[in-house]
C-alpha positions in Angstrom: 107.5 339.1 88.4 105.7 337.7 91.3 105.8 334.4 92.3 102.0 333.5 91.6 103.0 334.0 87.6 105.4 331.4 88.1 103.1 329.0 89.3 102.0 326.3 86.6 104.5 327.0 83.8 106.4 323.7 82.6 110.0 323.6 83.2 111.9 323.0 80.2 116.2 321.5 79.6 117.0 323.2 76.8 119.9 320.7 76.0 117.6 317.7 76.8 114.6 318.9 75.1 113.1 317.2 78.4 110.2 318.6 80.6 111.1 318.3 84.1 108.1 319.4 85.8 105.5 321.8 86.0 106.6 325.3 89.0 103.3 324.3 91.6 105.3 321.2 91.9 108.7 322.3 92.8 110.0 324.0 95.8 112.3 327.1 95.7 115.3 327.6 97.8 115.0 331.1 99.3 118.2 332.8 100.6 116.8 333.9 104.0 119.3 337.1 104.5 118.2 339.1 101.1 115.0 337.3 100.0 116.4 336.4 96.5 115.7 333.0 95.0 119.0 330.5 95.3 117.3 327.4 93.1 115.0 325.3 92.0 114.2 321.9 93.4 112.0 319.9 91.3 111.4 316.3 92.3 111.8 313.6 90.1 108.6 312.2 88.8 107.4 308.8 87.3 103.8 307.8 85.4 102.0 311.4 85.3 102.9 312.4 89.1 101.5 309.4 91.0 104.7 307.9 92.0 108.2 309.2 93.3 110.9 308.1 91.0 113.6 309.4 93.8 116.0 312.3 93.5 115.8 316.2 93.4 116.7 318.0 90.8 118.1 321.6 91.9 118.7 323.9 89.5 120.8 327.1 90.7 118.7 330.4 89.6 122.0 331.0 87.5 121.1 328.0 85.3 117.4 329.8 84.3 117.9 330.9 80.7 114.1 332.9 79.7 110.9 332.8 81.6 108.1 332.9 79.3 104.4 333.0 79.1 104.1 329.2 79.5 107.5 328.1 80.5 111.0 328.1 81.9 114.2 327.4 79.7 116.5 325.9 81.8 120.1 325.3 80.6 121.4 322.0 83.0 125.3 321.5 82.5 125.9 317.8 82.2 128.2 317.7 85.9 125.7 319.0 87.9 122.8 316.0 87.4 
């Protein structure tokens, strides 16, 4: 998968049942040495996108439980929010 079909799904907590963000408004952490994708860092958003609420959220790649046609499962673990 390339990374322009990531771009615009919604990010989903399974456990939550929360949407934490849509992928063109995250950033991935990259691992420089083999190219393979570490995380993702989606910020923590307030009223639609038009104000920061504060924190990150990163989500290790491990955590990413089904990419589909329009979205990503994620499966959060309580200790790492």
């Amino acid at each position: 998968m390339r990374l322009s079909e990531l771009s615009g799904k919604e990010i989903v907590d399974v456990k939550k049942a929360e949407r934490l963000g849509v992928l063109g408004q995250t950033d991935l952490e990259i691992n420089e040495k083999n190219g393979q994708i570490q995380a993702l860092v989606i910020p923590s958003l307030k009223w639609f996108g038009l104000k920061r609420q504060g924190d990150e959220i990163r989500v290790p790649w491990s955590h990413i439980k089904k990419i589909g046609n329009d979205m990503i499962i994620l499966d959060i673990s309580e200790e790492e929010e």
